[in-house]
VOMARZA-241045 format. One line per 10 residues: number of its first residue (from 1); their letters; for each residue x, z, y of C-alpha. Coordinates in nm, 3 decimals. Example, Ala and Ser with C-alpha at 12.3 -4.5 7.8 and 13.67 -1.06 7.14 Angstrom:
BEGIN
1 = AS = 1.230 0.780 -0.450 ~ 1.367 0.714 -0.106;
This chain:
BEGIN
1 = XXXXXXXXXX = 2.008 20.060 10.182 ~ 1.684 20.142 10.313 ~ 1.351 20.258 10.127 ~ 1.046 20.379 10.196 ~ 1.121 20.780 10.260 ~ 1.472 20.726 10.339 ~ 1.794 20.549 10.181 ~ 1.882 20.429 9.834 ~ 2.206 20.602 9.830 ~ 2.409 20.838 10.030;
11 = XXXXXXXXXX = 2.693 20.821 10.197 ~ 3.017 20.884 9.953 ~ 3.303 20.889 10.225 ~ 3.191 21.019 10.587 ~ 3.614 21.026 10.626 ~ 3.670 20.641 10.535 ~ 3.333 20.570 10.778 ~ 3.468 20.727 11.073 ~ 3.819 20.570 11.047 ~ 3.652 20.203 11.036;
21 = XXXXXXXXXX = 3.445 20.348 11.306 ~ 3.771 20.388 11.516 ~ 3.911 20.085 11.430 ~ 3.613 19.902 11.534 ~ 3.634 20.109 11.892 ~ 3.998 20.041 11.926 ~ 3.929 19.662 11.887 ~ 3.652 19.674 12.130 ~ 3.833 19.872 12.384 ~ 4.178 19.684 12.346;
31 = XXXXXXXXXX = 4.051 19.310 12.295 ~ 3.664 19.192 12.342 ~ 3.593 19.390 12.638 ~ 3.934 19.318 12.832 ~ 3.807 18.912 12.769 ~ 3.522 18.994 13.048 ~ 3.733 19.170 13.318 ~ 3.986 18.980 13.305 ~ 3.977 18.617 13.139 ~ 3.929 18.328 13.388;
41 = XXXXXXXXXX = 3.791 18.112 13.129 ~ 3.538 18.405 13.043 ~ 3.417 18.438 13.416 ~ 3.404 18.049 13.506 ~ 3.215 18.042 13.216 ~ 2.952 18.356 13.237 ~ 3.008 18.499 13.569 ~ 2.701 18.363 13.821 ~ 2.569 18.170 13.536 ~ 2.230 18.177 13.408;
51 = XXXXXXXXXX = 2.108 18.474 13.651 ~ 1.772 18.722 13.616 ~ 1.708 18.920 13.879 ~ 1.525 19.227 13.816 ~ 1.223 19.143 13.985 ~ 1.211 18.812 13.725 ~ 1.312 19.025 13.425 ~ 1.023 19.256 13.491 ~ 0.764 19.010 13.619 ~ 0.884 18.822 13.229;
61 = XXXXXXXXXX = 0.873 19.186 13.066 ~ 1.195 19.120 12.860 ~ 1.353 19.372 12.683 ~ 1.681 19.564 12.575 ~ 2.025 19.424 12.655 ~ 1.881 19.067 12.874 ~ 1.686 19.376 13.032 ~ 1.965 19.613 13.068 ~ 2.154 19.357 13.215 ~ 1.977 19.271 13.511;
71 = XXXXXXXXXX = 1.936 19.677 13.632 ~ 1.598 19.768 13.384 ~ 1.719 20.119 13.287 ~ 1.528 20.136 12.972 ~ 1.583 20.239 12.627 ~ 1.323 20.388 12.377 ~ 1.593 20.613 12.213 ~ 1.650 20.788 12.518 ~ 1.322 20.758 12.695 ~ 1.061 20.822 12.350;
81 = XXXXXXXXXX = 1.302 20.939 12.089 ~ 1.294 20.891 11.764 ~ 1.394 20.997 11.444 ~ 1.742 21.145 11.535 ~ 1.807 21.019 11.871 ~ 1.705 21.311 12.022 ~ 1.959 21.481 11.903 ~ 2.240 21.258 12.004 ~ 2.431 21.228 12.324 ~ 2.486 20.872 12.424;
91 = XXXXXXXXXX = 2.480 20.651 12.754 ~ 2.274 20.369 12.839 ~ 2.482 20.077 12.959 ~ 2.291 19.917 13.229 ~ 2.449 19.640 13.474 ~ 2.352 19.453 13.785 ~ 2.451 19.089 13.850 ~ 2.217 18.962 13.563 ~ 2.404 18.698 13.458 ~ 2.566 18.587 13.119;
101 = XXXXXXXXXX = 2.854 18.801 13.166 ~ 2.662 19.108 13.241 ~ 2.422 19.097 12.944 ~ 2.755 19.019 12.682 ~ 2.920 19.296 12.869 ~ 2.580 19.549 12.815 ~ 2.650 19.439 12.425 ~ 2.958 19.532 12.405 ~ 2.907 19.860 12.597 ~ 2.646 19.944 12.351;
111 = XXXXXXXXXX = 2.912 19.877 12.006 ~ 3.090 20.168 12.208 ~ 2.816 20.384 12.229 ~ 2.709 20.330 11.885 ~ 3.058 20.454 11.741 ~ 2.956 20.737 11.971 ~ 2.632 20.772 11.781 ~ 2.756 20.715 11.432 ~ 3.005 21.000 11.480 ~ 2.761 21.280 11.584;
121 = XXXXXXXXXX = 2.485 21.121 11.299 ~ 2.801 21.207 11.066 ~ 2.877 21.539 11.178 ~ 2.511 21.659 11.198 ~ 2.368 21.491 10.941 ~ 2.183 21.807 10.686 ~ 2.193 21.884 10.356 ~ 1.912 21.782 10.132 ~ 1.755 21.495 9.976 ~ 1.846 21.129 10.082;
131 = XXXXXXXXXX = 1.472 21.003 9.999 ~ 1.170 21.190 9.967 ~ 1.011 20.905 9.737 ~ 0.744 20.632 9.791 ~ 0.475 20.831 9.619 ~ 0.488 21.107 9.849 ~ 0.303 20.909 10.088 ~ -0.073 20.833 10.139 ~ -0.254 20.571 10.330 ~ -0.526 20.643 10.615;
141 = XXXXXXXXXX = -0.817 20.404 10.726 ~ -0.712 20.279 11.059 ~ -0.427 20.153 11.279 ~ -0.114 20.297 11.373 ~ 0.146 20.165 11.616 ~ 0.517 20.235 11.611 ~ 0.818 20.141 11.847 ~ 1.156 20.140 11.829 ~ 1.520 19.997 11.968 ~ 1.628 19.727 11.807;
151 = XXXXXXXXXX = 1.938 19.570 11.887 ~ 1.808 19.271 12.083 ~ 1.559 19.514 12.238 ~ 1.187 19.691 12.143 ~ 1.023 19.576 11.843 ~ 0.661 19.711 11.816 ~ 0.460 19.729 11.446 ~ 0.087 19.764 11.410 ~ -0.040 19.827 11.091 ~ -0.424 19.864 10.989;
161 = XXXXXXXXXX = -0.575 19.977 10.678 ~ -0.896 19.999 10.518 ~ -0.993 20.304 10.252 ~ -0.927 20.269 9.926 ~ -0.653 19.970 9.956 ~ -0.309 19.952 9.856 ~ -0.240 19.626 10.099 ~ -0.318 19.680 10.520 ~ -0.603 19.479 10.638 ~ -0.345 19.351 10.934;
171 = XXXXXXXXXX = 0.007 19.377 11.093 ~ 0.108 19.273 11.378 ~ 0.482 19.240 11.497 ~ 0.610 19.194 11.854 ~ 0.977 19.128 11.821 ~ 1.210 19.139 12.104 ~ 1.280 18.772 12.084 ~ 0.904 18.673 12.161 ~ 0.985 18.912 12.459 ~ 1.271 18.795 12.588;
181 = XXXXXXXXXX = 1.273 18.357 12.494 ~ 1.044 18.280 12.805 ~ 1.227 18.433 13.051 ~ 1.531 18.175 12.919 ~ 1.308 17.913 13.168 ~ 1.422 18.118 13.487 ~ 1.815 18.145 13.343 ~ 1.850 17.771 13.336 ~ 1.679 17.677 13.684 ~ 1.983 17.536 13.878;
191 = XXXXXXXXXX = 2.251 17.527 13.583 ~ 2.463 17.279 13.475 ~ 2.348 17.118 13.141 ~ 2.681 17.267 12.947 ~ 2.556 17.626 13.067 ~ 2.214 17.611 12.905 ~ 2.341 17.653 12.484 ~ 2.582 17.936 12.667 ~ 2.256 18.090 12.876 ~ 2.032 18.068 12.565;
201 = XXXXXXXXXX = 2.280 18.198 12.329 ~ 2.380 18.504 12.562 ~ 1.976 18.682 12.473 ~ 2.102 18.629 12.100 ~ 1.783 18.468 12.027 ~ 1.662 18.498 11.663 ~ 1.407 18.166 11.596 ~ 1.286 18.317 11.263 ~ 1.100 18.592 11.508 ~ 0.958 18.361 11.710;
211 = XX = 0.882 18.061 11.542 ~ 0.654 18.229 11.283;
């Protein structure tokens, strides 16, 4: 879907998009989120288990949703927007208690928001071309940094180049997973060995970031 300079094709039904985007809201609202407030499996399971307090989660610097859920108010598309966020109204789901439950109940806030997004993104988007073509950009001696919201959290590029070359000298990625893995140490202090593939699962850990 994506290219360099925008998308490889636009979007042919903005009316068929919005109804699965209401389905997938309904389904949220009316099933997966009811599962955490009232389940007793799902809290004897993720309530109290696998805690970060906030002072741990910034002291371990993690990032989006296993930040969000331990009371770090942060998100870069409402604190250094970006390409259209600025334009969009949306909340920030942030909750307290740090545990399992919390951050799988910050995830599922943020589906609900998203729908949110995806709606206005439809209604504003502008006229015009869908990609403004690869050879339309031109390559500087030096390094630029970019960051943006990922859905595990911010994932920061750095890209150098040297004049005259088609190929940067050196990039550097900092995924959200390499931000977020060590702080799994303080989650399992104290927890029962059946909690720890539930504690470790509940950052949604990607390997291929880290183990590169």
């Amino acid at each position: 879907m994506n290219c360099v300079g925008g998308v490889n094709r636009d979007v042919e039904d903005p009316i068929a998009l919005v109804a699965m985007i209401d389905d997938l809201e309904r389904e949220m609202m009316r099933k997966v989120i009811p599962i955490f407030t009232t389940s007793s499996t799902a809290r004897s399971r993720c309530a109290g288990i696998g805690v970060l307090t906030p002072e741990k989660a910034i002291s371990c610097a993690v990032v989006g949703p296993t930040a969000r859920a331990s009371g770090i108010n942060q998100d870069l598309r409402r604190d250094a927007p970006y390409a259209a966020y600025g334009e969009m109204s949306f909340e920030v789901p942030v909750e307290q208690a740090g545990d399992v439950r919390a951050r799988l109940f910050v995830r599922a806030l943020e589906i609900i928001e998203s729908c949110r997004i995806l709606r206005q993104a439809l209604e504003k988007m502008p006229p015009g071309e869908i990609s403004t073509g690869a050879d339309k950009f031109s390559f500087a001696t030096g390094t630029a940094t970019s960051r943006v919201e990922a859905p595990r959290g911010e994932v920061m590029y750095s890209v150098s180049w040297k004049e005259g070359s088609r190929n940067p000298a050196r990039v550097h990625v900092r995924t959200p997973t390499y931000a977020n893995m060590p702080a799994v140490r303080w989650m399992v202090r104290g927890a029962r060995l059946a909690d720890t593939p539930l504690i470790q699962a509940s950052i949604d850990p990607c390997y291929s970031c880290t183990d590169r």
